[in-house]
N, C-alpha and C positions, 0 to 999 in steps of 0.2 A: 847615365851611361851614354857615351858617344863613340860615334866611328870614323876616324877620316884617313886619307891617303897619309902614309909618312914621308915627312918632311924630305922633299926632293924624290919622292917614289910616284910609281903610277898607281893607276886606279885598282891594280890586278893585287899590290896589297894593303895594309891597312894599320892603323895602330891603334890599339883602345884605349881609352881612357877613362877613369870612373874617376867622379867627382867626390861622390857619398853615397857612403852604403853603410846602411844598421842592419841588423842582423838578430831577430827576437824569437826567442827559447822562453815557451811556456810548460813548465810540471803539470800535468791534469792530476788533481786530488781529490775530485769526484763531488766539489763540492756545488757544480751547476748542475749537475745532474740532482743532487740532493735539494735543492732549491726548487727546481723544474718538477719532480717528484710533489714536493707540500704543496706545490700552486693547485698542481693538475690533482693533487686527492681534495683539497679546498671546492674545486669546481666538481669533482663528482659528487663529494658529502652535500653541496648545494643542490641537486640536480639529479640526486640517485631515482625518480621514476621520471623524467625525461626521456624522451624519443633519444636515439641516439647514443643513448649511455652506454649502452654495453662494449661499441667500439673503445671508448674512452676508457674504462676498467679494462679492458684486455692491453692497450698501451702502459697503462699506470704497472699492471702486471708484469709484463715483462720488462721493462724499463724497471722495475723493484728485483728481478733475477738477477740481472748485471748488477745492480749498486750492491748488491748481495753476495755477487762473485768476487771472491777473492784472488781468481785468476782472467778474471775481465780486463781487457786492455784500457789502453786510454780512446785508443780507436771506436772499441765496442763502448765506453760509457761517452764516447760523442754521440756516436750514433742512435744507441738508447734517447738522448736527451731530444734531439733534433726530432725521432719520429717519434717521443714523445708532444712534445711543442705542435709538431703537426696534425695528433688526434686531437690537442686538446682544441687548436685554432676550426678543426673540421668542425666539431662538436658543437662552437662557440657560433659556428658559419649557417650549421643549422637548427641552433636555437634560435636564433636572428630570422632565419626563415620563417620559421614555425609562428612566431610571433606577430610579423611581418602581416601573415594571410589573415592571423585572427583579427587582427586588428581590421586588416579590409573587409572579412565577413561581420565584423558588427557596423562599420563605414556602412556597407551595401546594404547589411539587414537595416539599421535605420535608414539610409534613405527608400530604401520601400517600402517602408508605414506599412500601411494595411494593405497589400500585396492588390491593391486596385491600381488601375489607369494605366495608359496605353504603354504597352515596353514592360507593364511588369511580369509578365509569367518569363519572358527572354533572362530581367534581371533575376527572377526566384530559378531559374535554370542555371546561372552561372554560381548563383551562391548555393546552390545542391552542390554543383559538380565541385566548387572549392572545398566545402565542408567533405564531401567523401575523399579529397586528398588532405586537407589538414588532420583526419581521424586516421589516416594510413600510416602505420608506426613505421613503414620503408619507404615511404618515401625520403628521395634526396633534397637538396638544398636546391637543386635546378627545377626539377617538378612543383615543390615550393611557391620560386619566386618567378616563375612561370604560371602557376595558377591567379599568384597576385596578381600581375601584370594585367591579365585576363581579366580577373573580375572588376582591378581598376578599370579596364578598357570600358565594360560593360555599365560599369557604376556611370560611367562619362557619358555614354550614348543613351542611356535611360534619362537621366538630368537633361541632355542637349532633344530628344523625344517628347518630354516631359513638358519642356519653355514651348519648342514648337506647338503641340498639341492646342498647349493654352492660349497661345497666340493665334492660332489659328480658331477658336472659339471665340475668343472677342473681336477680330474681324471679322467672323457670320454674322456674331450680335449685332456689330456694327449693321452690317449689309442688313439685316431685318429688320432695324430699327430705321434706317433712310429709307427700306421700300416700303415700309409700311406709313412714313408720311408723305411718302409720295410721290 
């Protein structure tokens, strides 16, 4: 679509012109919604004692009212499908969390072995505080991958404590071993 002054006119009128134009008419026959339904009961049937589930059954549920209505619009089984799509991506956002942390608290509980040497009671403090947020069945995806982050940080600064320490032992040894010959 274009606009320009007509031919020997001024700027105050104008002429349109369209090049090309399509023009697309879709039927809604319920059958994305019906699709978006088997996915998202697939992911709960996987998933039924997961954190989070129950938001994701109460979407599946009402989005199963509308496909059920027989005076549901096309509008309402858009919109069914779309905030179904959405609990299911939440659900999926913080199963991905959940997992995320566990994985960093056994990252962190292995690296502190037998809970000895300098920086580890700091690290067994951050892998408490992560473990009482991955056993919270409300926590969010943000509190999550915010604990991660956390205990990653922690994991880093224990291992970067940990070289120092050692290092800084073999150069006393060092030092006591040149004063002692002399």
């Amino acid at each position: 679509i274009g606009m320009k002054a007509a031919d020997g006119g001024s700027g105050s009128s104008a002429k349109l012109s369209i090049d090309y134009i399509r023009i697309f008419s879709h039927t809604w026959d319920g059958s994305i919604l019906t699709s978006t339904l088997k996915s998202a009961n697939r992911t709960y049937e996987r998933n039924t004692d997961a954190n989070g589930i129950d938001d994701l059954k109460a979407a599946i549920d009402s989005a199963t009212i509308i496909q059920n209505d027989s005076t549901a619009t096309p509008e309402d089984q858009v919109a069914a499908t779309v905030a179904l799509n959405e609990a299911v991506e939440i659900f999926e956002t913080l199963q991905d969390a959940y997992s995320n942390l566990q994985k960093a608290i056994k990252t962190a509980t292995a690296q502190l072995g037998d809970g000895t040497g300098y920086g580890a009671s700091d690290l067994q403090s951050a892998i408490d505080k992560a473990t009482e947020i991955v056993n919270n069945t409300e926590a969010t995806a943000s509190q999550l991958d915010a604990a991660t982050m956390e205990l990653n940080s922690a994991v880093a600064l224990y291992k970067k404590l940990k070289t120092a320490h050692t290092n800084l032992l073999a150069v006393i040894d060092e030092a006591v071993l040149l004063y002692a010959d002399g």
